[in-house]
C-alpha positions in Angstrom: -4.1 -4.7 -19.1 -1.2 -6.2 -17.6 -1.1 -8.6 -14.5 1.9 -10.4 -13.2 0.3 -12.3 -10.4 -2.2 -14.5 -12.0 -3.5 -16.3 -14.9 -6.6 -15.1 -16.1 -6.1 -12.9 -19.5 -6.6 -9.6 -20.6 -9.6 -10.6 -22.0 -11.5 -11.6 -19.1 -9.9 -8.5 -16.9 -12.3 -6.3 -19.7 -15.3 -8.5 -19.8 -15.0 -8.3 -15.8 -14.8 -4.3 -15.6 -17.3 -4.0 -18.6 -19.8 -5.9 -16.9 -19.3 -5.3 -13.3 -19.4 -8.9 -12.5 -16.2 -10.7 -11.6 -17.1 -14.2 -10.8 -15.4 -15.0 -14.1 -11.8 -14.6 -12.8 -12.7 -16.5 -9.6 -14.0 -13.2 -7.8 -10.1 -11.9 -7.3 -8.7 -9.3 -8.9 -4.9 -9.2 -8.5 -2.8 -7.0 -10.3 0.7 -5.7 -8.9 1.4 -3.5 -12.3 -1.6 -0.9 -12.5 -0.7 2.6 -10.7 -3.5 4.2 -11.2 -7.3 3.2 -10.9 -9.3 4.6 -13.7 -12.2 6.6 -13.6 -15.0 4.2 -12.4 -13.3 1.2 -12.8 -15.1 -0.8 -9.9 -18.0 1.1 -9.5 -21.0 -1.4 -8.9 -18.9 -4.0 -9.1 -20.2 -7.5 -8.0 -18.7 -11.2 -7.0 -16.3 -9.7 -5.9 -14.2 -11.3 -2.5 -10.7 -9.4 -2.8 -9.2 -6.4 -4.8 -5.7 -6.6 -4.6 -3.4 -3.7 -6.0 -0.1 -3.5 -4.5 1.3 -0.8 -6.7 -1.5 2.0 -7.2 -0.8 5.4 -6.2 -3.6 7.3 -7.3 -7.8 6.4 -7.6 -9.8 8.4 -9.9 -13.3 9.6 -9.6 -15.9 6.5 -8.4 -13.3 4.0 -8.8 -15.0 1.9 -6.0 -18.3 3.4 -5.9 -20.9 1.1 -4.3 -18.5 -1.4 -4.9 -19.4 -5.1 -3.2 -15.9 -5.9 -2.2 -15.3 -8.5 0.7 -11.2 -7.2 0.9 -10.0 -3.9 -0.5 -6.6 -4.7 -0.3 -4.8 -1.3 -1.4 -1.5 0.0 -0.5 -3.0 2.8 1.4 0.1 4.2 3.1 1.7 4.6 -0.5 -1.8 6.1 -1.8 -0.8 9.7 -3.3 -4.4 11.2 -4.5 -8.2 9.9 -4.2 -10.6 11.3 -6.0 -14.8 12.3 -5.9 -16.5 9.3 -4.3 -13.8 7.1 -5.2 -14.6 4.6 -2.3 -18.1 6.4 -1.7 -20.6 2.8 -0.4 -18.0 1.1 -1.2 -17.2 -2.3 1.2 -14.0 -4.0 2.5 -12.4 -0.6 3.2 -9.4 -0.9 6.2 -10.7 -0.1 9.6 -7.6 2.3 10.7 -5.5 3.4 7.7 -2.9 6.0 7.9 -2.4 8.0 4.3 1.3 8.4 5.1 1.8 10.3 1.0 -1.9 11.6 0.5 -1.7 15.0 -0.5 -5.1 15.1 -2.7 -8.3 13.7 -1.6 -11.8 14.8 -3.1 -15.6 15.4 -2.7 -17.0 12.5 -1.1 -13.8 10.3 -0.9 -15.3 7.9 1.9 -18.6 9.1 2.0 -22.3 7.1 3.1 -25.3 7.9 2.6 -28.5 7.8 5.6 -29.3 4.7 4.0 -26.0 3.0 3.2 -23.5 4.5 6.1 -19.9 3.7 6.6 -19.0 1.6 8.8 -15.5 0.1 8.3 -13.7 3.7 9.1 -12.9 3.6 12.9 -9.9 6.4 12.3 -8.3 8.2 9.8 -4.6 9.6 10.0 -3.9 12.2 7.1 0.0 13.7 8.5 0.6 15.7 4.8 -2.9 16.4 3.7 -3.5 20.5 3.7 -6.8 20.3 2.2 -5.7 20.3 -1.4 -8.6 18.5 -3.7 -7.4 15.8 -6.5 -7.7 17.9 -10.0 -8.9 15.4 -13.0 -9.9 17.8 -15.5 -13.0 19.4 -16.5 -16.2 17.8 -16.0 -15.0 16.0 -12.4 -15.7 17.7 -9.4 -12.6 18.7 -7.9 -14.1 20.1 -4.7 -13.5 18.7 -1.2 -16.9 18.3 0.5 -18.5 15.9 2.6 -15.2 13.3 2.4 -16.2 11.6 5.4 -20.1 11.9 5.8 -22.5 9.1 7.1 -18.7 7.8 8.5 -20.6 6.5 11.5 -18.0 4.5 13.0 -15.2 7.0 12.8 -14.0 7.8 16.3 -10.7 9.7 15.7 -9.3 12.0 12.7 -5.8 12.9 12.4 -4.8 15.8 10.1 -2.0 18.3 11.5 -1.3 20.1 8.8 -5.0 20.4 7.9 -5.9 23.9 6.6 -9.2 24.8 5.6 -12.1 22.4 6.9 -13.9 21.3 4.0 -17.9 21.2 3.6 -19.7 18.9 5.7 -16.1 17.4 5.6 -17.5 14.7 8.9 -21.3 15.0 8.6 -23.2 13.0 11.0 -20.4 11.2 12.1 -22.2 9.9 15.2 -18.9 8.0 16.9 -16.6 11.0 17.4 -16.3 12.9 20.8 -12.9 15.1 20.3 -11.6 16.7 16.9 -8.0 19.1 17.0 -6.9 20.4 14.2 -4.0 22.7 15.0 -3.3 24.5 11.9 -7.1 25.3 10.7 -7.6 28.4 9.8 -10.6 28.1 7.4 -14.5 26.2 8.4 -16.6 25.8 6.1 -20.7 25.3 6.7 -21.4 22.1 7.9 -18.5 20.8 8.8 -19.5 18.8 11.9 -22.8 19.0 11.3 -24.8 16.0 12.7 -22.3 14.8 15.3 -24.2 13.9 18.0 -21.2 12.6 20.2 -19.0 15.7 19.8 -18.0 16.7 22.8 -14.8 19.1 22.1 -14.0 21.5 19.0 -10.3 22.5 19.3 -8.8 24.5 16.3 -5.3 26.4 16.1 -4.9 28.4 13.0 -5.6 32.0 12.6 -9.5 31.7 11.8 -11.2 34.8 10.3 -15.0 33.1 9.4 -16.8 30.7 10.7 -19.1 28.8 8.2 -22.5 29.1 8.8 -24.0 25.7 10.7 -20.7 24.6 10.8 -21.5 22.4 13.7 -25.4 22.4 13.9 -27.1 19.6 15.7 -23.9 18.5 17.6 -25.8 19.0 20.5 -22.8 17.6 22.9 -20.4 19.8 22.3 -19.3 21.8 25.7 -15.9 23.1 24.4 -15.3 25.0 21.0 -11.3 26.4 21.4 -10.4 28.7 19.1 -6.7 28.5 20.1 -5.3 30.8 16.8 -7.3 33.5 16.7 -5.3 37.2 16.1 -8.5 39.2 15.7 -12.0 37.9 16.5 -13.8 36.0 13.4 -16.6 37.1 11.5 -19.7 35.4 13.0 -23.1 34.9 11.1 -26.2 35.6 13.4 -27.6 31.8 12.6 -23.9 30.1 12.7 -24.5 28.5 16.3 -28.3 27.7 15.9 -29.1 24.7 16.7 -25.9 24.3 18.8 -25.0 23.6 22.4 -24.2 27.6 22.5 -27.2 28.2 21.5 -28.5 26.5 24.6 -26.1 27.7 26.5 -24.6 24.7 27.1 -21.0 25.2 25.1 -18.3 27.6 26.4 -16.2 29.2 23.7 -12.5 29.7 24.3 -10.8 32.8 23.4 -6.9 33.5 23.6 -6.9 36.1 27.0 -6.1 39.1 24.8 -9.1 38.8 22.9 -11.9 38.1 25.6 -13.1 41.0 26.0 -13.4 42.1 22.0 -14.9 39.0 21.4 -17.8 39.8 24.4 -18.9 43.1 22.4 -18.3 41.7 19.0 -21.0 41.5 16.4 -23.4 38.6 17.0 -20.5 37.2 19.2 -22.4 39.6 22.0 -25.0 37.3 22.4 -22.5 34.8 24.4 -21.0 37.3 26.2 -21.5 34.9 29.1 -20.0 32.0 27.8 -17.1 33.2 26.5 -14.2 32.3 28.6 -10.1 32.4 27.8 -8.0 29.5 27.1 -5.3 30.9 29.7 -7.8 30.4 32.4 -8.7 27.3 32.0 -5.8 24.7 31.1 -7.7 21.7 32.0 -10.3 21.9 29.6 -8.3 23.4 26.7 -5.5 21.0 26.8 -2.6 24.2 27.8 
């Protein structure tokens, strides 16, 4: 393994990955050559205060998982694919990154668990990302779910050219009170499950299902905009329970020219009442 930066040998680099415990090499790992973090490379890894890799561009599957890293000092802006659970309970993650090239990320990606959440994430700004997974072969998981569950912090996503919502893609992430995707056209189930701040759903693209629970226990959620729309979206008769429609305390928002099917739709008859048009109401929905 090659490293320009400092003085420690190949040798030790091994031991040090082998092992998992880098106090060895002075508990810094500097390399400005390696592109691409290998499968599990830092997973577990202890004695660890800084990771610095100036020139990577992709990290595989668990690179960092559960990962005791003081600094995690990537180029994230130059970051090009992430991979399943690749900085899953992982620590010294950036607070406010912005994956200016990141075009693939995976199952898990930044994912906590109930007992271990994630708490360095405050926001996330994806402006290429569609929803396209990282593809490492058979045997990985190439799916996109859950990339940012148990993100407890996370206040504010960014993803304009998001597609298709991924699987409990922001489970019980407790700190966020507004999502807007413009271009999604696709939820899956679960996808804001468990966010107990929500307080505004506002997607744009031309949805056709809604996954079922898709935003179960987000009990404070007053506004779901469905701003895309063209015909009215299939609608399971358990998607909003547990829900603040369910309750009747969230108002759905329909374009105008679609009110009124919406009202007599299947299972979307139910909230006749509390389903209003965008066009009539500017100030909540943002027109």
């Amino acid at each position: 393994m090659a490293n320009t930066m400092t003085s420690y040998t190949d040798a030790q680099i091994m031991k040090a990955l082998l092992t998992k415990d880098f106090s060895g090499i002075g508990r810094e790992f500097v390399d400005d050559v390696i592109t691409s973090v290998k499968v599990g490379a830092f997973t577990g890894a202890q004695n660890l205060d800084k990771v610095s890799l100036p020139s990577v561009k992709e990290v595989h599957y668990c690179a960092f998982q559960n990962a005791a890293i003081t600094t995690l000092d990537l180029p994230w802006g130059e970051l090009e694919a992430i991979g399943f659970s690749a900085f899953a309970g992982a620590s010294g993650l950036p607070q406010n990154p912005v994956f200016s090239k990141l075009t693939a990320l995976s199952n898990g990606a930044f994912a906590g668990t109930s007992d271990k959440k994630n708490t360095d994430l405050r926001t996330i700004s994806l402006p290429l990302w569609t929803g396209s997974s990282f593809s490492e072969g058979s045997g990985f998981s190439n799916s996109t779910g859950g990339i940012f569950a148990y993100c407890t912090a996370l206040t504010s996503v960014s993803a304009p050219e998001l597609q298709s919502l991924p699987t409990q893609m922001l489970y019980y992430c407790q700190a966020l009170e507004e999502v807007v995707f413009p271009k999604v056209s696709t939820v899956n189930s679960g996808a804001f499950n468990y966010c107990s701040n929500l307080k505004k759903i506002d997607l744009g693209g031309a949805i056709t299902r809604l996954g079922s629970a898709f935003m179960a226990n987000a009990s404070k959620v007053t506004a779901l905009i469905l701003r895309g729309v063209t015909t009215v979206p299939t609608l399971g008769s358990t998607t909003f329970n547990s829900t603040a429609v369910k309750s009747g305390n969230c108002y759905v928002y329909v374009p105008k020219a679609l009110e009124a099917t919406f009202k007599v739709a299947s299972n979307w008859s139910t909230y006749a009442s509390q389903i209003r048009a965008i066009e009539d109401y500017p100030d909540i929905c943002g027109s």
